[in-house]
N, C-alpha and C positions, 0 to 999 in steps of 0.2 A: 310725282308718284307719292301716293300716299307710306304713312310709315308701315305699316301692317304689312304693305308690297314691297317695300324695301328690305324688312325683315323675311319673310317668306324668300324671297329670292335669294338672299344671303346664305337662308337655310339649307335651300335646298342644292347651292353650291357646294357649302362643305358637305353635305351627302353625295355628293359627286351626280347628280340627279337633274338633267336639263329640265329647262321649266314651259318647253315646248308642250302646248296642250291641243297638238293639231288634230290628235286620232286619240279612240274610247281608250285603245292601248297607253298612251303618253298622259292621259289624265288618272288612269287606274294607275301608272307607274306613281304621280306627283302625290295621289291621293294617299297611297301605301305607305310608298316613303317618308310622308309627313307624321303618319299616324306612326310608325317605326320610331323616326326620329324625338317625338315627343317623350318616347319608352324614357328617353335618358336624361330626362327631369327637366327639360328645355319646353317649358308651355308654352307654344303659341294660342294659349285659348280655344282650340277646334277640341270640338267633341266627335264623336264617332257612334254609330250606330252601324247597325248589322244590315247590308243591303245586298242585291245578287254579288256582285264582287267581293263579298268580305267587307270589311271597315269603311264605312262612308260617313264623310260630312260632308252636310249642304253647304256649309258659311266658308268652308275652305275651298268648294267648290265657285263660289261666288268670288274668293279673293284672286282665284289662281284664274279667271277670266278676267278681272281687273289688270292684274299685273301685266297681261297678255294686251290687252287693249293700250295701257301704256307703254311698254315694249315696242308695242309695231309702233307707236307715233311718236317714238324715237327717246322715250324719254329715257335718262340714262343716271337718274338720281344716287341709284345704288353704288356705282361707279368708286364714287368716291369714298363708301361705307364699308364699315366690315364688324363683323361679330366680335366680340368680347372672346380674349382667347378660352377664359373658363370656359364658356358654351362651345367653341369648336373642339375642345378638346373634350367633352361629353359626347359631342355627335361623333366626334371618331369612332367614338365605343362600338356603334353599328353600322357603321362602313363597310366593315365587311361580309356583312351578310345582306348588301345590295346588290352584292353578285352571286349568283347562285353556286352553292356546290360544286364542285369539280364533275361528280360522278350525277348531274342532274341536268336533262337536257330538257331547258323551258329557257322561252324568251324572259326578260330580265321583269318584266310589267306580270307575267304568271308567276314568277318564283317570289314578287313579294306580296302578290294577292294569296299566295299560299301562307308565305312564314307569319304574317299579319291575318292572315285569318286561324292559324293555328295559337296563335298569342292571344287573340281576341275572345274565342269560344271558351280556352283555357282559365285564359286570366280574367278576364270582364264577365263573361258567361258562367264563368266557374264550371264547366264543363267533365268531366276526367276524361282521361286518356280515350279511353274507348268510346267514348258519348261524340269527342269531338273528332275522331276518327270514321264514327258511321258519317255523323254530319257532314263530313268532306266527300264522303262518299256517295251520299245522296245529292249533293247540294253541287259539286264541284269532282265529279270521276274522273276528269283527266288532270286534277291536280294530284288525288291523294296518295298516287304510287309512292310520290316524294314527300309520302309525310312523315317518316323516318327522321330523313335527311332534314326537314325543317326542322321537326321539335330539336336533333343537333345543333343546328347553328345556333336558333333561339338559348340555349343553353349554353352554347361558348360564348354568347356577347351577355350573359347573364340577366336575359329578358321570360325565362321560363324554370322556371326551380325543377 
């Protein structure tokens, strides 16, 4: 296993975020949660751009089917490795807004294609309130009821001013 797979994998343990990428759902959750996790000054180098789901990169998209391909053929390099406790203790910081809202009923792979496209518009798009508010609404309607409740979390793990 290459290192970059070893990393990624690591990463996405301490987000509590399986790195299962069998269905469009478990690869939008890996793709989110990455993009989330980098918020907290932990670069893995993946860039992001604006695609139907919100926040996409292609180059993370290619890593997290690597990892998958050595995974199934057993390789278990990670095993032995583990993140620097600085970085896990930065990724805690949004841990808990990998689970959604108490009062917000969306599968776990919708509620971070919401809070990461509500982060995204805002802060990379430089969007305001209201501009990324229609955009949810045109782009993404059975997300934005809960776009309240996102721009909240994104403000208690101090990812949106």
């Amino acid at each position: 296993m290459e290192a970059r797979q070893v990393v990624l994998k690591l990463f996405l343990d301490a987000l509590g975020i399986p790195a299962d990428i069998d269905t469009v759902n478990d690869r939008k959750r890996v793709q989110k949660a990455v993009y989330l996790g980098q918020l907290t000054g932990v670069d893995l180098g993946y860039r992001f751009g604006w695609y139907l789901k919100g926040p996409y990169s292609p180059s993370l998209t290619r890593d997290y089917f690597d990892l998958e391909e050595a995974l199934a053929s057993g390789d278990r390099d990670h095993e032995d490795k583990e993140l620097e406790k600085s970085i896990v203790r930065k990724l805690r910081k949004v841990v808990p807004i990998m689970k959604h809202a108490p009062d917000v009923h969306l599968p776990q792979e919708d509620w971070l294609e919401l809070i990461a496209s509500v982060h995204f518009l805002r802060q990379v798009r430089r969007l305001s309130n209201k501009d990324t508010r229609t955009t949810l609404k045109t782009e993404k309607p059975r997300l934005v009821k809960y776009f309240d409740e996102a721009e909240d979390s994104l403000r208690e793990v101090s990812l949106l001013s």
